[in-house]
N, C-alpha and C positions, 0 to 999 in steps of 0.2 A: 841661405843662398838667394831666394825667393827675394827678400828685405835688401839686404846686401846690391843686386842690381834695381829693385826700385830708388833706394837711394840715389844711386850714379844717374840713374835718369832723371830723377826730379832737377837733383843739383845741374846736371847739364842742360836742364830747360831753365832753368832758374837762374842760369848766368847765360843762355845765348838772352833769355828776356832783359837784364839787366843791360846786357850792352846794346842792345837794340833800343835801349831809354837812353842813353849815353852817347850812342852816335846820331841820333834826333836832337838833343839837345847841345850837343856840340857843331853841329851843322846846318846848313840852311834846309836838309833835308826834314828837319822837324818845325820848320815854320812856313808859314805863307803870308806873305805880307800884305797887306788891306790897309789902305792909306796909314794913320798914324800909329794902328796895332798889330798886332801879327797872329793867325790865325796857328793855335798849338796843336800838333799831332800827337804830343807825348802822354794823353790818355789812354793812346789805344795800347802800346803792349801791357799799360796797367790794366786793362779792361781785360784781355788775353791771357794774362797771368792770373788773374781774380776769376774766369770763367773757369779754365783748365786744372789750375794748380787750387785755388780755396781761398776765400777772403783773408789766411794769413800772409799769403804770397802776394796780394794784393795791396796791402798794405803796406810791405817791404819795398812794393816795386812803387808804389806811392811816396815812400820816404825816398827812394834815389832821387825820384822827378823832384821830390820840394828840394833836396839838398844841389840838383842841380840849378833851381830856381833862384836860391838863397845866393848859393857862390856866381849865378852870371851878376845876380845886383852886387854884390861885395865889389866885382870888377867894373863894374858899372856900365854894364851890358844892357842894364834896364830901367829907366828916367824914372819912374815909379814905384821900383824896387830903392832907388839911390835916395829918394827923396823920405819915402818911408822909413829907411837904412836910418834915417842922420835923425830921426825923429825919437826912433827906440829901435833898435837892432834885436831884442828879444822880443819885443811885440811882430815884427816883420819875419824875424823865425817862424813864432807861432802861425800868423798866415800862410806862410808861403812852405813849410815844412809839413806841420800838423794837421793843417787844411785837407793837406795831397795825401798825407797816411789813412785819413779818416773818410779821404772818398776812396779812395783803394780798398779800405776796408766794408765799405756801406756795399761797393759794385757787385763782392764777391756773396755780400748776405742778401744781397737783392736777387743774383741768380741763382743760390741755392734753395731758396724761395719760389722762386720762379720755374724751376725746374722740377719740384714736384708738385707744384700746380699742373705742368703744362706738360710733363714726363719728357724734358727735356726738346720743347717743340720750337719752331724757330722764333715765335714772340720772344720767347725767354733770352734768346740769343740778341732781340732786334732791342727790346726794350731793357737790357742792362747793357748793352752798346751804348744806347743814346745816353744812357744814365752817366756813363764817365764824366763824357766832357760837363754836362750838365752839373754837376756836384762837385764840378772841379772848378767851373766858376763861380757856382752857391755857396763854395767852402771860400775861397777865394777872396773874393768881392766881399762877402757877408764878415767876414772875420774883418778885412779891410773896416768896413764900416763900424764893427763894435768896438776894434781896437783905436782908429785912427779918426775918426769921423772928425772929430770937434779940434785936430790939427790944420794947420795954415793949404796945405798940399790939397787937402781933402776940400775944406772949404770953398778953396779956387774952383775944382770941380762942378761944386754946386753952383757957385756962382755963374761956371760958365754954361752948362749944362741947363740952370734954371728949375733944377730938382724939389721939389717937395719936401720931400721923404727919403731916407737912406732907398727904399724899394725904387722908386723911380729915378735914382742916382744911378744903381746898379743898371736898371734898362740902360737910361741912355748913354753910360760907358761902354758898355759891353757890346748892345746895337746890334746891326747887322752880323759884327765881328762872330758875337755871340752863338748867330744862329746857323752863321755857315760851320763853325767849330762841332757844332751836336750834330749837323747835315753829315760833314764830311765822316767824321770819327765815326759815326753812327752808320755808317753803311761800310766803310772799312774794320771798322771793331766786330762787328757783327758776322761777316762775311768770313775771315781770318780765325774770330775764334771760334766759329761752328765747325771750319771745315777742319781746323786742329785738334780740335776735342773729339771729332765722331773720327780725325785718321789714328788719336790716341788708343780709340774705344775698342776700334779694330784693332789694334795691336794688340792689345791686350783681351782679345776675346780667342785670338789664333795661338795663343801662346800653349803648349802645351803643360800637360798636371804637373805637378814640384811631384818628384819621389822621394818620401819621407829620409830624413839623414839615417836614420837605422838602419833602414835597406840598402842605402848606398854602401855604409860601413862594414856590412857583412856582406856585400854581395864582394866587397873589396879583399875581404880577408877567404874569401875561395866559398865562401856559404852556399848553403847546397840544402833547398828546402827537403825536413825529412820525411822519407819515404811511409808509406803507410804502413804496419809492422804487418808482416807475412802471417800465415794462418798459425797459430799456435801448434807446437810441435806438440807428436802423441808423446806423453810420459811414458816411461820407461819402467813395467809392474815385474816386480820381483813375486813369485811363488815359495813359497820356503813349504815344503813335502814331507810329511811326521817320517821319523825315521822306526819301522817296528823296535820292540825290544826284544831282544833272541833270547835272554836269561829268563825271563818269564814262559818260553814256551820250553825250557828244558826244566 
């Protein structure tokens, strides 16, 4: 029974977090727009899933975000996405899918880490917050540059940018964009998942004992604990009395 409703609950935190990635990325509600880029919110319920639920859930909620990534370039939602799209479509998977599975997954090993260093103390919370957005443009960008670097798209970049190095490529793409993204995510990520995890911890700290399924099944069928056996009854002595013999005394 115990199992039974943890299940209903996870899955019901596990799909309000799904569509709360869903309706960020289908609306302006998950972007902020910053002259030519758009500053991404959809870190944080991965960051929220990954603290609460476990860097598997983390990683699932990681795979919605890249698959919603993948599908706004296929529509061509994203000059970047479209450009890399027409280059290699299974290489821009990889970025933009596997990228996000594997910071989902990093977020949730970083705060199980972190939390018994710190027995769950709010660094743990502040600094695998900032960690999302952060390893979502490391994964990001970095996969961009190992898969694409030496195509036409990427080139242009450099040239305009005046980059060195894939590393200072990345800076000056990402730029400001960059740092208001770990700013914002990292004080809402943080905020949201601490105060969901300690109103989880309370709930589950007030819950009362499971009573074992035996007990339930005998208390059902009229069970009735037995009594202590009463004092032993006295036995019952028989005397058997010689009977004279009358022929011997005549």
């Amino acid at each position: 029974m115990k199992s039974k409703t943890f299940n209903i609950r996870s899955m019901t935190q596990l799909a309000l977090l799904t569509a709360i990635t869903l309706v960020l990325a289908y609306t302006p509600i998950g972007y902020l727009p910053l002259g030519p880029f758009n500053v991404s919110f959809l870190s944080v319920p991965v960051c929220i899933g990954a603290v609460v639920m476990g860097p598997g859930v983390g990683a699932f909620l990681g795979l919605v975000f890249g698959l919603t990534s993948f599908g706004n370039a296929l529509s061509g939602g994203s000059v970047m996405g479209v450009a890399l799209m027409s280059v290699s479509p299974v290489g821009y998977f990889v970025q933009s899918v596997v990228g996000r599975v594997l910071m989902g997954l990093c977020v949730g090993l970083i705060f199980r880490a972190l939390s018994r260093l710190t027995r769950r103390g709010l660094s743990a919370y502040i600094v695998t917050a900032v960690s999302a957005p952060l390893l979502n443009t490391v994964f990001y960008m970095g996969l961009m540059c190992l898969i694409f670097y030496n195509c036409e798209y990427v080139q242009n970049l450099v040239a305009s940018t005046g980059a060195a190095n894939p590393i200072l490529l990345v800076l000056a793409v990402v730029g400001v964009q960059g740092v208001i993204e770990v700013l914002v995510c990292g004080v809402i990520g943080s905020v949201i998942s601490k105060a969901v995890d300690a109103a989880l911890g309370r709930r589950a700290a007030v819950q009362p004992a499971a009573v074992p399924a035996e007990a339930l099944a005998e208390g059902a069928n009229g069970y009735l604990p037995h009594a202590e056996p009463a004092a032993a009854e006295e036995q019952e002595v028989t005397v058997v009395m010689p009977v004279p013999d009358k022929t011997s005394e005549n």
